[in-house]
C-alpha positions in Angstrom: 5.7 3.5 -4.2 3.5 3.3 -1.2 1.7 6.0 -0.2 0.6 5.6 3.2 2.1 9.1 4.6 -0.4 11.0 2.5 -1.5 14.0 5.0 0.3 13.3 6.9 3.2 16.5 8.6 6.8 15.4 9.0 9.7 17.4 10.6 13.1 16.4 10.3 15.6 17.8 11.8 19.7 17.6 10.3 17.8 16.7 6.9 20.8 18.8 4.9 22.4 15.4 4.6 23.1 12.1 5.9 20.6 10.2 7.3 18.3 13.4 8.1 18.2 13.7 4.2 17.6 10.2 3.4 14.8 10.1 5.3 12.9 12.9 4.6 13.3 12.3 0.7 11.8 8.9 1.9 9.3 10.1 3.8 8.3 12.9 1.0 8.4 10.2 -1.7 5.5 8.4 0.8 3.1 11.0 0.7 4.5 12.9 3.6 4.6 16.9 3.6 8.0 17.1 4.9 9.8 20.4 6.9 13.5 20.3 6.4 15.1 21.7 9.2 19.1 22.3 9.4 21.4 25.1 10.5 23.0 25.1 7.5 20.2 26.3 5.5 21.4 26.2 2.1 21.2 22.4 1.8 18.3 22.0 2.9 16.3 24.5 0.2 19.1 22.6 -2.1 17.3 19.6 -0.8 13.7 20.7 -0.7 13.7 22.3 -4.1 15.1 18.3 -5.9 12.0 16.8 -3.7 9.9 19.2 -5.2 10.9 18.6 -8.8 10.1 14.7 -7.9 6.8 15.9 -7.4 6.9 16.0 -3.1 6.1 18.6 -1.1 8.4 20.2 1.4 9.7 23.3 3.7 13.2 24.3 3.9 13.7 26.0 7.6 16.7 26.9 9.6 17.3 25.9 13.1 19.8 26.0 15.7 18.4 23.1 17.8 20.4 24.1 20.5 18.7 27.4 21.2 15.2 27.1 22.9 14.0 30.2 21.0 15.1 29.2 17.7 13.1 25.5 17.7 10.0 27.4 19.4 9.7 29.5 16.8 11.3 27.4 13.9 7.6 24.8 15.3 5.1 27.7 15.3 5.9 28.8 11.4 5.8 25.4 10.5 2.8 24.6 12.1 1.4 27.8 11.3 2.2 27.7 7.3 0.7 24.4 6.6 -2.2 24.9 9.0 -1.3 21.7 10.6 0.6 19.9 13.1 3.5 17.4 13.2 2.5 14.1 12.5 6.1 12.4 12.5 9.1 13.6 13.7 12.7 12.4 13.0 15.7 14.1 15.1 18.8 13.3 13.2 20.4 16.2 13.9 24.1 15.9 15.3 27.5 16.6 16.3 30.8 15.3 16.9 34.2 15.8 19.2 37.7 15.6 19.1 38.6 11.9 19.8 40.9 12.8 23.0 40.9 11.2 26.7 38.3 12.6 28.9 40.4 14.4 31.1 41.8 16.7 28.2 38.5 17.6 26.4 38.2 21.2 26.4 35.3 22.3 28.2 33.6 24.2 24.9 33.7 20.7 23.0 31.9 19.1 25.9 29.6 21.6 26.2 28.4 22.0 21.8 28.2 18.2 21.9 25.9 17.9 25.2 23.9 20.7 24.0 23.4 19.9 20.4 23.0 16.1 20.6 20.9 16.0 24.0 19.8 19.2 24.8 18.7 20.2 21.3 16.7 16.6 21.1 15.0 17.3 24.0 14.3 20.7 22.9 12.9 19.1 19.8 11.1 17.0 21.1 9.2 19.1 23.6 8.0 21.3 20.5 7.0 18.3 18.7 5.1 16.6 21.5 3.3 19.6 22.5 2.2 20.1 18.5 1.4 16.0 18.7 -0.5 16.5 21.5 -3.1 18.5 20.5 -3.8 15.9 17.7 -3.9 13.2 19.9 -1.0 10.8 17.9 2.2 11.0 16.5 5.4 9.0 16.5 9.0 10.4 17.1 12.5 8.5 16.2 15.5 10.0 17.6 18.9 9.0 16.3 21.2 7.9 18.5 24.4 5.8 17.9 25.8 2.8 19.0 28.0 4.3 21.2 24.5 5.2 22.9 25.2 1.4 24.7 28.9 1.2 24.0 31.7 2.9 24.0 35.4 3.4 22.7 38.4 5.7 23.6 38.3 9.5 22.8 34.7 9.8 22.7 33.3 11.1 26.6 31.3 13.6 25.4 30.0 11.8 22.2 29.0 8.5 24.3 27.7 10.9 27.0 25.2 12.8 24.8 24.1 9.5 22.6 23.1 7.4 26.1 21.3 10.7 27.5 19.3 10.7 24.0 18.6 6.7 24.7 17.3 7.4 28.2 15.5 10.2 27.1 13.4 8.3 24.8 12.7 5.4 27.4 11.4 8.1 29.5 9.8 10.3 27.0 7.9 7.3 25.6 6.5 6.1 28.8 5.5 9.5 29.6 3.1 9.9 26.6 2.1 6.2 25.6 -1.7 6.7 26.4 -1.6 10.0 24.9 -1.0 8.5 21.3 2.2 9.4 20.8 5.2 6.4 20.3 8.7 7.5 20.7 11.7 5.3 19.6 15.1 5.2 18.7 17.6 4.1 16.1 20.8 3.4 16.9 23.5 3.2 14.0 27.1 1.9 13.7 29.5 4.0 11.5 27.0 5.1 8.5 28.8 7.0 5.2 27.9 10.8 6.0 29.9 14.1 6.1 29.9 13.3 10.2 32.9 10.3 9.7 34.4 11.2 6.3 37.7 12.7 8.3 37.6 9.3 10.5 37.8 6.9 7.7 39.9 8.9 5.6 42.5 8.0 8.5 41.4 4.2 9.2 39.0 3.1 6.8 39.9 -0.7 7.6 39.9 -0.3 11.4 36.2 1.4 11.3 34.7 -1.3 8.7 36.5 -4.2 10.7 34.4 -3.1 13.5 30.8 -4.3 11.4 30.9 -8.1 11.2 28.6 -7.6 8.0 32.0 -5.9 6.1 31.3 -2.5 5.4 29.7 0.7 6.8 25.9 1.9 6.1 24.5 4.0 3.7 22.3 6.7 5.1 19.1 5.7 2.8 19.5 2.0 4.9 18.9 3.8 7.8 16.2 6.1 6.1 14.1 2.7 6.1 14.5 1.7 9.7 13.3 5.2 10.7 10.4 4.9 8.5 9.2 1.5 9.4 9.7 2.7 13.1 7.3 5.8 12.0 4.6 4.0 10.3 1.5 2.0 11.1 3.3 -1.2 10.8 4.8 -0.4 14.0 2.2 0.8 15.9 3.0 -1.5 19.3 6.3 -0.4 19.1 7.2 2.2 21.7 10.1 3.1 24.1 12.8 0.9 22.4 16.0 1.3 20.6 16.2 -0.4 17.4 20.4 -1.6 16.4 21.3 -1.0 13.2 25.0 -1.7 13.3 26.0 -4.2 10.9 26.3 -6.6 13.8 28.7 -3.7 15.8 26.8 -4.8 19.4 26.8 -8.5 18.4 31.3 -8.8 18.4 
């Protein structure tokens, strides 16, 4: 397995499953030290404690990502247990909303899904470039979606938070690309988390239909889009949103 993440600090954020979890077992089996940061904190020492036993190293933490005082301080003990900073960051953390028309979502689900999916990525963020900055480097890769570019019915808030995260990276990126420190994106189509179980439970043949390639993706495909994006091998890449749809954007 290549090593090329040895020394290197990664903090992932939503890495209790899904694609946060994919990627930070990916990351740690690289020769990254990985923090694992989730509300739910349970899975993520679940988590942590298997990539230990595979001989990795990583840091279970809780977060609410929504709560400026909560990623502050989740950043500083990080930072301050491992005497280092962040190197990489992946924010993967997410939520959804009730697929309803836009003029009957309740206030209270507009509001969670605006300030966990954009608010607490920008919150994230701003931790993670300050702790980059005082190294000089670093790379960032939000998750997004592809209803970051598209859209279907029921989903305001959800398309509304997903093309705030896209434009935040443009902007984000361009604000720090002679300071060493690349910010990207990943945008999936319909990947087989805990996030859509419900939805394809319901229509499992109307959401695959929707990926000319015949299927959904599994979190560990996306795990290795986020890494490439990460890694020295994509050091010229900056300020983009990389499609990882099954050929969603392409119908």
């Amino acid at each position: 397995m290549n090593r090329d993440f040895e020394g290197k600090q990664a903090f992932v954020t939503g890495a209790g499953s899904g694609i946060g979890e994919a990627t930070a077992r990916l990351l740690a089996s690289r020769g990254a030290r990985v923090v694992l940061a989730d509300i739910d904190r349970d899975t993520v020492v679940q988590v942590a404690a298997e990539i230990e036993r595979s001989g990795g190293r990583a840091l279970p933490v809780r977060i609410d990502i929504k709560d400026p005082a909560s990623v502050e301080e989740t950043f500083a003990n990080a930072v301050q247990s491992s005497g280092a900073e962040i190197d990489l960051a992946v924010n993967a953390a997410g939520v959804t909303a009730p697929l309803v028309p836009c003029a009957n979502v309740a206030f209270a689900d507009w509001q969670r899904t605006i300030d966990v999916n954009l608010t607490g990525t920008f919150l994230c963020m701003r931790a993670q470039i300050a702790s980059m900055s005082r190294k000089g480097s670093g790379a960032i890769v939000n998750v997004t979606s592809i209803m970051g570019s598209h859209a279907a019915p029921g989903l305001s808030a959800y398309a509304a938070s997903k093309h705030g995260i896209e434009g935040l990276t443009k902007a984000a990126a361009l604000d720090y690309a002679k300071q060493g420190i690349r910010i990207n994106a990943v945008a999936p189509g319909y990947v087989d988390t805990p996030m859509i179980t419900a939805r394809m439970t319901s229509i499992p043949d109307k959401i695959v239909a929707l990926h000319p390639i015949g299927r959904i993706a599994q979190p560990d495909e996306l795990a290795q889009v986020i890494v490439f994006l990460l890694s020295a091998g994509a050091s010229f890449i900056t300020g983009s949103i990389h499609l990882a749809d099954g050929g969603f954007s392409a119908l």
